[in-house]
Backbone as CSV, one residue per row, in Angstrom:
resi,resn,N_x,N_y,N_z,CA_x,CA_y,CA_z,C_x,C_y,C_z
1,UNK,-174.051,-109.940,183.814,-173.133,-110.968,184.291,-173.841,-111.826,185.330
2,UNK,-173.885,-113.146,184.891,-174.408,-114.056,185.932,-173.322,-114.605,187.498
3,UNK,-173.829,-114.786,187.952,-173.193,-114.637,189.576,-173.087,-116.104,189.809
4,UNK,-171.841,-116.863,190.206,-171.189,-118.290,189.990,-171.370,-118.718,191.126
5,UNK,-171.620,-120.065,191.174,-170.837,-120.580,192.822,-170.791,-122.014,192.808
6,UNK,-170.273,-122.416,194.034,-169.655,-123.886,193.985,-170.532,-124.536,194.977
7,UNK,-171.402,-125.669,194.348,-171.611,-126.674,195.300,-170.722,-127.775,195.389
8,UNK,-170.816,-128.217,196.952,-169.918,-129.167,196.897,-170.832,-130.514,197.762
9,UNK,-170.796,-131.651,196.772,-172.033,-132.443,197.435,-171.065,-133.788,197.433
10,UNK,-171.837,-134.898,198.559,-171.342,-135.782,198.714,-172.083,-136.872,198.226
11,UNK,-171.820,-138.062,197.836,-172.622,-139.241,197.774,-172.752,-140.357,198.338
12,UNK,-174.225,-140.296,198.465,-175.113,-141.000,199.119,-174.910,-142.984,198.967
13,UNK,-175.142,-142.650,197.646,-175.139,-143.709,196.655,-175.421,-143.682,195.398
14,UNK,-175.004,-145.116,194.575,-175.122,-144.130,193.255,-176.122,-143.702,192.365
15,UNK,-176.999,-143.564,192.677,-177.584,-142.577,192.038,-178.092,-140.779,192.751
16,UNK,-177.812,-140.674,194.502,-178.199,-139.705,194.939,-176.989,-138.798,195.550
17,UNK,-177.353,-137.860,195.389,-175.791,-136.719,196.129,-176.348,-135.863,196.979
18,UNK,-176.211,-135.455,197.862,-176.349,-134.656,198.919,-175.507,-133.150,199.175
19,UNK,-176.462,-132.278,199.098,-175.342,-131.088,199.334,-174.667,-130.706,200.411
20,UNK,-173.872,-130.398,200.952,-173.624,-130.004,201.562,-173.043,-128.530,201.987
21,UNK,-172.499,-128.088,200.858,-171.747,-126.573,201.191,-172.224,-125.638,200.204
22,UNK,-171.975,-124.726,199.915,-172.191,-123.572,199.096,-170.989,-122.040,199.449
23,UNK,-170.118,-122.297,198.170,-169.187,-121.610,198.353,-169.280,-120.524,197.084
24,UNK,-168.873,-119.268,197.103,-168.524,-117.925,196.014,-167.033,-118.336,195.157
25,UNK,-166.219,-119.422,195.781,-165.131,-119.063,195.015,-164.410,-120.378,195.195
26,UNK,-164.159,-120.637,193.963,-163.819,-122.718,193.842,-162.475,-123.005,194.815
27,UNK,-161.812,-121.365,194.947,-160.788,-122.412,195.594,-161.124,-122.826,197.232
28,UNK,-161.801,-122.033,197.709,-162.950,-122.347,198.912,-163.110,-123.861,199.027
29,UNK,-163.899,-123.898,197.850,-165.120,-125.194,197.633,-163.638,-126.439,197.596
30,UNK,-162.325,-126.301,197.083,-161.628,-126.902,197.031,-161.063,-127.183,198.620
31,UNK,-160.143,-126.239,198.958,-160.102,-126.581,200.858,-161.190,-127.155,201.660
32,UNK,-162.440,-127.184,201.223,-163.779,-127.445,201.956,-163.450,-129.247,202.021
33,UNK,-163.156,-129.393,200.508,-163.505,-130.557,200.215,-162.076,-131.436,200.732
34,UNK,-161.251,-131.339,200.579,-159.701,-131.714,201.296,-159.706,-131.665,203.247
35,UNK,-160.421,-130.565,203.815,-160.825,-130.418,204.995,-162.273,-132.055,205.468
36,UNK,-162.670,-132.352,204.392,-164.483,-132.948,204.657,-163.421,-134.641,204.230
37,UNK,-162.197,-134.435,203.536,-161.800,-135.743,203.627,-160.566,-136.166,204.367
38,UNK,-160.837,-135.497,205.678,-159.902,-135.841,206.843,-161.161,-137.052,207.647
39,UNK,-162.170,-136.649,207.792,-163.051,-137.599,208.161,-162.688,-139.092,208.441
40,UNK,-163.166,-139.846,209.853,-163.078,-140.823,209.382,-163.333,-141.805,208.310
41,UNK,-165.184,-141.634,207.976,-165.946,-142.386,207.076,-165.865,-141.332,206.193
42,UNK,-165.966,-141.327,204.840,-165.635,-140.412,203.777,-165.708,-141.169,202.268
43,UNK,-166.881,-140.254,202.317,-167.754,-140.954,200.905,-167.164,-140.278,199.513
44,UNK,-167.626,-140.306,198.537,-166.849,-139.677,197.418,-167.600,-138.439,197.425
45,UNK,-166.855,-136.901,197.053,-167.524,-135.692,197.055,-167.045,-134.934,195.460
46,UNK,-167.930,-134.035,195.588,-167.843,-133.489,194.060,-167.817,-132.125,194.374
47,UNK,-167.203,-131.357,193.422,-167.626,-129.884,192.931,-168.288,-129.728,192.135
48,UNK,-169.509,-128.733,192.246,-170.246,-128.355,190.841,-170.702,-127.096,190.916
49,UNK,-170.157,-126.594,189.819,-170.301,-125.497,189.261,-171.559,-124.902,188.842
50,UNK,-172.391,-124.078,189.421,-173.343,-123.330,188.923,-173.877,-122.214,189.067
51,UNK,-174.734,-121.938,188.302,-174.561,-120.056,188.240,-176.497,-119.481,188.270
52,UNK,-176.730,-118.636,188.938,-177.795,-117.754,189.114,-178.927,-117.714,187.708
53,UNK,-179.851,-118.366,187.571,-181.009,-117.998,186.421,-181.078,-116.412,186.563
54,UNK,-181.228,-116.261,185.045,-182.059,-114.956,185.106,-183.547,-114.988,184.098
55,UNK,-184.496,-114.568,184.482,-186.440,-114.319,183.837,-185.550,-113.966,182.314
56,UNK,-184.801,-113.261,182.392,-184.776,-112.776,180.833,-184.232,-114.364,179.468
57,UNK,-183.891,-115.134,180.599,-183.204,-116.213,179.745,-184.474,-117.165,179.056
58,UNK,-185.715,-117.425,179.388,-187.019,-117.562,179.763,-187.777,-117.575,178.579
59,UNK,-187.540,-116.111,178.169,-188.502,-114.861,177.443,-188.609,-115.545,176.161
């Protein structure tokens, strides 16, 4: 079983995103992101979903 987690990045502009958080569990990454748009200046932010490589995937 591969091991999940949530980045949650903001943008820069459009073509660059910036990370900012790293959460175990989306609904986290969700309050993070509702908390990061109380901000005054407040750029557009994303969730993304991704999960741990493993060598055997590789082979």
């Amino acid at each position: 079983m591969r091991n999940k987690f949530y980045k949650v990045e903001e943008q820069l502009n459009n073509l660059h995103w910036k990370h900012i958080a790293y959460f175990k569990k989306e609904e986290d990454a969700n309050k993070y992101v509702e908390l990061h748009n109380t901000k005054v200046t407040v750029y557009p932010v994303r969730i993304v979903k991704c999960e741990f490589s493993d060598i055997k995937d590789y082979d």
